[in-house]
N, C-alpha and C positions, 0 to 999 in steps of 0.2 A: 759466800754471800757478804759475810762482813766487810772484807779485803776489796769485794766490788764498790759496796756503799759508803767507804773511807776514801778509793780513788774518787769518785764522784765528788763526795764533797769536799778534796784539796788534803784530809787531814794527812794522805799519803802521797808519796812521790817516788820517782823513779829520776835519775840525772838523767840517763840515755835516752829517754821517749821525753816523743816529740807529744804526743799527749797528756803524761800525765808528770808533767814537768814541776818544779815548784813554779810559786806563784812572782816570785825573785826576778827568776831568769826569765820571763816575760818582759817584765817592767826596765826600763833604761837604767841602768846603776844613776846613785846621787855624784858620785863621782864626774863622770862624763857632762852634767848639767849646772856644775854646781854654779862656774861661772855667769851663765844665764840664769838662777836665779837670784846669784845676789846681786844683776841689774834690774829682775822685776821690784825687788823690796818689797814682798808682802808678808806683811808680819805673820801672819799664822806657819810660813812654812819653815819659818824661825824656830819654832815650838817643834816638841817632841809629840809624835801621835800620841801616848799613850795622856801626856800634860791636855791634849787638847780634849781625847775622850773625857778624861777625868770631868772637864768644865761643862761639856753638854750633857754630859750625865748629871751633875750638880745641879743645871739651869734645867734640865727636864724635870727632876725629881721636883724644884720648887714649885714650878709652874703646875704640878698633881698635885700639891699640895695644896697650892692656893685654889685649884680646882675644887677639891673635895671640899674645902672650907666653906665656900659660895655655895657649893652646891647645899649644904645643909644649912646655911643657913637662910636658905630661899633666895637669892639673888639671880639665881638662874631662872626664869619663870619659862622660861623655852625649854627647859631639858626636866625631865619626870625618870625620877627612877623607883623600881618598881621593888621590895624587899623581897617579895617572894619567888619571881621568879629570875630576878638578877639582872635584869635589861633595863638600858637605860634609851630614853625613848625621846626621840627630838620631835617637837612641833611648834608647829610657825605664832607666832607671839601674836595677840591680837590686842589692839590698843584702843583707850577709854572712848567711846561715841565714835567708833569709825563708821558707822551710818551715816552720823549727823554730818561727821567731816567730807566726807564720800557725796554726800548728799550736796553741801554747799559748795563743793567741787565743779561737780559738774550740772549745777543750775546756773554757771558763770559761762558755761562755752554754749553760743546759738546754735541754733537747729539749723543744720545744711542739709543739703544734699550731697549723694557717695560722689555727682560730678564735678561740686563745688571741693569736696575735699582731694580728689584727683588734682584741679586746676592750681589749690593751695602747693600741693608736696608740689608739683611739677613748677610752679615759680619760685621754690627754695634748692629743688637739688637738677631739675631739669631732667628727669629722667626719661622722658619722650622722646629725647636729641636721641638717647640710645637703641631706638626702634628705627634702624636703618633698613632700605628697599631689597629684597634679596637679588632685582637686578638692577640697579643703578642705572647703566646706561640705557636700560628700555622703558624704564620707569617712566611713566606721560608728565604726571604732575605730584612734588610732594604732599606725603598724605597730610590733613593738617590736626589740630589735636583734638579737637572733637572726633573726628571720624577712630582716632589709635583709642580714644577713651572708650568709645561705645562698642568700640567691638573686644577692647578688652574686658571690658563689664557683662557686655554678652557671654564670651565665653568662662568667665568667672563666675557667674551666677547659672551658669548651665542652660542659658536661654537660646544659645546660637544667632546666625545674624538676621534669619527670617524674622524671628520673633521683634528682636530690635530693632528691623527695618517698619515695623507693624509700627512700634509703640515711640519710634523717634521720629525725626524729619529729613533724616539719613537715608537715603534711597538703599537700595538692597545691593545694586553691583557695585557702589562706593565699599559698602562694609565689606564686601568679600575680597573686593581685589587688593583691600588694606589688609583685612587677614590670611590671605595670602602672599602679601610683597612683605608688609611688617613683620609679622608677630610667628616669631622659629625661637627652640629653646635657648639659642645663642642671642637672643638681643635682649630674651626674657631676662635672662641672667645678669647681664649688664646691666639692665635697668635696674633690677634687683638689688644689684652691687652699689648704686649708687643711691636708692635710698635708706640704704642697712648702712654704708660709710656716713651719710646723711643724718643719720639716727644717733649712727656713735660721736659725732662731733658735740651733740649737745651737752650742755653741761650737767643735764640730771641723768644720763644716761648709766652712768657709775652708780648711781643708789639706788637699781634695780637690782643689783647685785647681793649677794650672801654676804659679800666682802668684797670691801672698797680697794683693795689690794689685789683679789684676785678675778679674774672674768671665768666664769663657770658657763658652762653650755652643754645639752641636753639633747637626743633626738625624740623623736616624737612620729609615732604613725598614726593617720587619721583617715578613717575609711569613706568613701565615696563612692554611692550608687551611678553607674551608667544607664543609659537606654539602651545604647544600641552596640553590642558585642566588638571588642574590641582583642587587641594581640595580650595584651596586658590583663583585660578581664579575667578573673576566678570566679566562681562559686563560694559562698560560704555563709552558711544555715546562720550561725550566729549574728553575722552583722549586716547579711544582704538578703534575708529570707530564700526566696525562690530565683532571686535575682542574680547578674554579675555586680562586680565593683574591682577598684583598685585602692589603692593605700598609698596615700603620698606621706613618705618618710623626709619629714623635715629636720633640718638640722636649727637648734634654736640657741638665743645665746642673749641673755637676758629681756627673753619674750620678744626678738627680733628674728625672724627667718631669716638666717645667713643664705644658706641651699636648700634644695629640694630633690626628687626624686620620684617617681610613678612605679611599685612595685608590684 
């Protein structure tokens, strides 16, 4: 058992197997490259690994050091650690009057309506253009952006096009035959795509982030109740009672839906 757990982890070898080879004769001899590397000229491969461990071992131990220093001396207000049971515990930092700030925020942006902020995003990234006709060439007339708006708000609010044909000035065979030529998971995406690129062009969209260096993203499922039985519908006591539903598992990336899915 030993003799297995030692080939596993490399500390042993055999020359003739092709499995449990050193780890050497895998790797291209310095030999054979030496040439090409001293056309790349990169200084670390100058350095002897063990010179190189040595310094990130040195630069990590400061960097725990100057860690634990902050930490007791309260500088960290976002990390709590705990003496008794040894965990050390992150949470999100809240800052002085962010009511007041929050509040004065957004008593500066006017009250629209969801088709006034549809008409906004679609004059910055044009994402309509991307809701093409499934047949082109039999297509009568292209649909124009009212009729792509309301039937996608119909079907986004779970209201269908009857409903919206009731409550707009949209006749009922315009919605349908828009949401039947336009709107398939292939045009949704693209349109998609272009106000998520749309979103990350801006300039504050980086200090949404953990870290201004790195772009972190998250999935996330959120349940939705159906009416009417579908291929996708489950059962489940906990979040649909007696009912079906599905789960769209979103892919997120600084509170932007990159993708999506119907599980």
């Amino acid at each position: 058992r030993q003799v297995r757990k030692r080939f596993q982890a490399g500390e042993l070898y055999i020359d003739d197997s092709l499995q449990h080879r050193h780890l050497s004769d895998e790797l291209v001899s310095m030999d054979e490259k030496a040439a090409v590397l001293a056309q790349m000229d990169i200084p670390f491969l100058r350095q002897p690994v063990s010179a190189q461990l040595d310094a990130l071992a040195a630069e990590l131990r400061a960097q725990w050091v100057a860690f634990n220093r902050e930490l007791k001396q309260g500088k960290l207000t976002h990390l709590e650690y705990d003496k008794d049971t040894q965990r050390l515990t992150w949470r999100k930092p809240k800052g002085e009057n962010q009511k007041a700030r929050e509040q004065a925020l957004y008593e500066q942006l006017p009250y629209c309506d969801v088709a006034d902020v549809f008409r906004f995003v679609n004059g910055q990234c044009q994402f309509l253009s991307a809701l093409t006709p499934l047949q082109p060439r039999y297509a009568k007339k292209v649909a124009d952006a009212d009729s792509l708006m309301a039937v996608i708000i119909a079907q986004a609010m779970n209201h269908g096009n009857q409903v919206m044909a009731r409550t707009s000035d949209i006749p009922y065979h315009v919605l349908e035959s828009t949401y039947q030529q336009y709107l398939r998971q292939a045009t949704l995406h693209v349109a998609n795509d272009c106000i998520s690129n749309a979103i990350a062009a801006l300039p504050i969209f980086p200090h949404y982030s953990f870290d201004l260096d790195s772009l972190y993203g998250a999935v996330d499922g959120q349940k939705f109740g159906v009416e009417r039985p579908t291929v996708k519908a489950r059962y489940s006591r906990k979040y649909f009672g007696r009912g079906k539903g599905v789960v769209a598992y979103t892919l997120l990336c600084n509170h932007v839906p990159l993708n999506g899915y119907l599980i």
